[in-house]
C-alpha positions in Angstrom: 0.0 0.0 0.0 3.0 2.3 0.7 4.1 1.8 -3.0 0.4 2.5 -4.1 0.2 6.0 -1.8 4.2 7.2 -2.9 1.6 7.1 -6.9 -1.1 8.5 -5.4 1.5 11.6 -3.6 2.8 11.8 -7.3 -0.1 12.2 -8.8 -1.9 14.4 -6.6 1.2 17.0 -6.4 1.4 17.2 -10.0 -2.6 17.6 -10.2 -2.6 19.9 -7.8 -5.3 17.8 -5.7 -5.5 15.8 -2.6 -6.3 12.3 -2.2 -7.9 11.5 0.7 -7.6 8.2 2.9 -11.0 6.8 4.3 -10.9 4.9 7.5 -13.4 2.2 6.9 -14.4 -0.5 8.6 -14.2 -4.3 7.8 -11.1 -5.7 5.7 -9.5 -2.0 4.7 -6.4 -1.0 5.6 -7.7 2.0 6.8 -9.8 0.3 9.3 -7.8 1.9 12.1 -7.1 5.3 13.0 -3.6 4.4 13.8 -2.6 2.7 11.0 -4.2 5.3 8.6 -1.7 8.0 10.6 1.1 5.3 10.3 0.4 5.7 5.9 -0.1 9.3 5.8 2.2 10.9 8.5 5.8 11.8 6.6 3.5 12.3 3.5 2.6 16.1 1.8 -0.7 17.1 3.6 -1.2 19.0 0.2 -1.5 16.1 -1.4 -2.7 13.0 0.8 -5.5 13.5 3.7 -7.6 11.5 6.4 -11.2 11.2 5.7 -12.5 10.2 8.6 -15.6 8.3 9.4 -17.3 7.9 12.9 -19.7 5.7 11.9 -16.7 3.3 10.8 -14.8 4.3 14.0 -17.6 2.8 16.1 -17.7 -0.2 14.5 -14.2 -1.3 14.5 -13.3 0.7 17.8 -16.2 0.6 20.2 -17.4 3.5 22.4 -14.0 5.9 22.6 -11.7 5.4 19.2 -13.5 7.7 17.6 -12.2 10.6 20.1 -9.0 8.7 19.8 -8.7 8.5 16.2 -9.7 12.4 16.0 -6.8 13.9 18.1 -4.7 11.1 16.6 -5.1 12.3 12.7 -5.9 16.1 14.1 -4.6 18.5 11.1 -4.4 16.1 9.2 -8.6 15.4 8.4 -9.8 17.2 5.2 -13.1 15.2 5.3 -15.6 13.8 7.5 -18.1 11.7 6.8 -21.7 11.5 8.3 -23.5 8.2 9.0 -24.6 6.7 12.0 -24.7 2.7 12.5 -26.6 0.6 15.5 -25.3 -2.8 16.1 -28.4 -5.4 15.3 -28.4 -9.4 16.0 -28.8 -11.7 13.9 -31.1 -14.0 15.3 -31.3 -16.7 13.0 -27.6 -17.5 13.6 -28.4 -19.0 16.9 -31.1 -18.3 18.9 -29.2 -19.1 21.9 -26.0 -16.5 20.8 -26.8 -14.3 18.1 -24.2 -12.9 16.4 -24.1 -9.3 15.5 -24.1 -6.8 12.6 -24.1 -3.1 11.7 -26.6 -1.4 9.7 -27.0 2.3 9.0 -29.8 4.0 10.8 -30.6 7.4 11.3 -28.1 10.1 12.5 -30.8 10.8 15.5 -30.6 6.4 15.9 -27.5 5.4 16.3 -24.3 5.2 18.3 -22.2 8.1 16.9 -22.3 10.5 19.3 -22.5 13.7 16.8 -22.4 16.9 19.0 -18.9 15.4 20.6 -17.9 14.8 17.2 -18.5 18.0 16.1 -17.5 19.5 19.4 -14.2 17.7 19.2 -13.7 19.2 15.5 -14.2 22.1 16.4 -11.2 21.8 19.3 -8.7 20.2 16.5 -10.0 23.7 14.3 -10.9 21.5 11.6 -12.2 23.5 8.5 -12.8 20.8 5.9 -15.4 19.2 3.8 -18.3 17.1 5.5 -19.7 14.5 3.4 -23.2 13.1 4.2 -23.5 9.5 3.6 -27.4 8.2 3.0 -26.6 4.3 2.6 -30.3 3.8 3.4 -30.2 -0.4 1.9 -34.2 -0.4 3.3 -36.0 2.7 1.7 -36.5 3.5 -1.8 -35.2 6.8 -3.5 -37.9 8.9 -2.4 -38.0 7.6 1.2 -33.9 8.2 1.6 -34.7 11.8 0.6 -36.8 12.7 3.3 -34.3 10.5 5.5 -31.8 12.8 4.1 -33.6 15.9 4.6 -34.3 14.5 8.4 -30.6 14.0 9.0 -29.7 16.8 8.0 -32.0 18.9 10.1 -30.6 16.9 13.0 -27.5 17.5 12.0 -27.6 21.6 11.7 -28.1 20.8 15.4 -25.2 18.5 16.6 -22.9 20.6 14.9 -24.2 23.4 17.1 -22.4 26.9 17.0 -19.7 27.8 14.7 
């Protein structure tokens, strides 16, 4: 991957752009906050940035990566995305131990705490692009529109005060 990213600085630099490193959970390996960090630390800010994603920081990391993983990459985030996830059993599995999965719910639904996020932000003086994320698998175009306008509504007020 560090071969991949020294093409991706090249590029970037000469295109005058800046790629941007999404942590994500599952099999990536930008699952972690860390490792993302370990990539993009001795690398051009100019041209290669962390994109972080609380909604994947709660699902790998649990109830305080996120906070972690934010004074962790600090200057370094030019994006933030916006989703919110809720862990859900599976019952069929076993009825006796379901196993468990994430699913994307409404930014007023889930786990991500929003107004620390934004709060912390805020601290770490971060002035980049927010990116809202509607992965709504359940509703049909018209119904993830108004779960979009919803979301953001909520969201105008977790980011609070500027």
């Amino acid at each position: 991957m560090r071969r991949d990213l020294d093409g991706i600085e090249l590029l970037a630099k000469r295109l005058n752009i800046r790629a941007n490193l999404h942590i994500h959970s599952g099999d990536h390996m930008t699952a972690q906050p860390a490792i993302l960090w370990d990539l993009i630390r001795d690398r051009d800010p100019a041209a290669i940035g962390a994109y972080v994603d609380p909604g994947h920081l709660f699902t790998e990391g649990g109830r305080d990566v996120w906070r972690q993983g934010l004074d962790l990459l600090g200057e370094r985030i030019t994006l933030v995305a916006v989703k919110d996830v809720a862990w859900e059993p599976i019952l069929e599995s076993d009825p006796n131990k379901p196993r468990w999965q994430v699913r994307v719910v409404p930014l007023s639904k889930g786990i991500v705490p929003w107004p620390d996020v934004f709060a912390r932000l805020r601290d770490l003086k971060f002035n980049g692009w927010i990116s809202i994320h509607s992965e709504y698998a359940n509703l049909d175009a018209r119904q993830v529109i108004e779960q979009t306008r919803q979301d953001l509504s909520y969201l105008r007020q977790a980011v609070g005060p500027s």
